[in-house]
Every structure is written in structure tokens, then in C-alpha cells.
C-alpha positions, 0 to 999 in steps of 0.5 A: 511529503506525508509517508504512510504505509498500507498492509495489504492482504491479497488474494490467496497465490497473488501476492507477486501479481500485486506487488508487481502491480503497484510496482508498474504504477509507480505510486509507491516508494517501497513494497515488503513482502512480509509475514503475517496476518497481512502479505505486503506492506507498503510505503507511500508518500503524497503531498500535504493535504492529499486526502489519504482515504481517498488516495488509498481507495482510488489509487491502491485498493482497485488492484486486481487481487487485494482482498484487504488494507489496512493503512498505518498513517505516520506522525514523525520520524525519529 
């Protein structure tokens, strides 16, 4: 398994309604609320070869309430 994370900023009053969102789908291993420039972030985990843009676009940016992503993809872990 490959983990990635993704930063998602969200609609102004809907970073609740998307957490809980991706929550339900059960795609990801883990959702932060954070501060910043970005209200989410997210950890993921696909199985080698997943095409990770596509995954992302498909899977995590068609939320109702994400104004924005910005994913962070991983080389190793220490």
C-alpha cells in the first residue's frame, strides 16, 4: 500500500460536513482538522500502481464542499 496525504480547503462553514463526508466513504485511513491555509488534512492509502491524480480527482475532489486540494505524495517512512 502507497500512503498520500491530501490538504483540502473547503467551502467557508463546511469543513464538518466534508470530513464527515469522507468519514462515511470510508476511503481514508485518517482526517485532521488543521490550521492554516488548508482545513483538512488527509491520509490515504491505495495499492501500488493506483494512479494517484485519478484517485484524487475521482474519489475525494467530487465532495460537496471542497473548494480546493492539494496533494502531498510520500517516499518513505523513517
Amino acid at each position: 500500500m502507497i500512503p498520500f496525504f491530501v490538504q483540502i480547503k473547503c467551502h467557508l462553514g463546511r469543513s464538518y460536513e466534508v470530513a464527515n463526508q469522507i468519514a462515511d466513504a470510508e476511503i481514508a485511513s485518517e482526517i485532521y482538522s488543521t490550521a492554516g491555509d488548508y482545513d483538512l488534512l488527509v491520509k490515504f492509502y491505495v495499492d501500488a500502481g493506483t494512479d494517484i491524480g485519478h484517485f484524487v480527482n475521482e474519489k475525494v475532489q467530487c465532495f460537496e464542499g471542497i473548494r480546493d486540494t492539494y496533494t502531498i505524495i510520500t517516499f518513505k517512512a523513517f
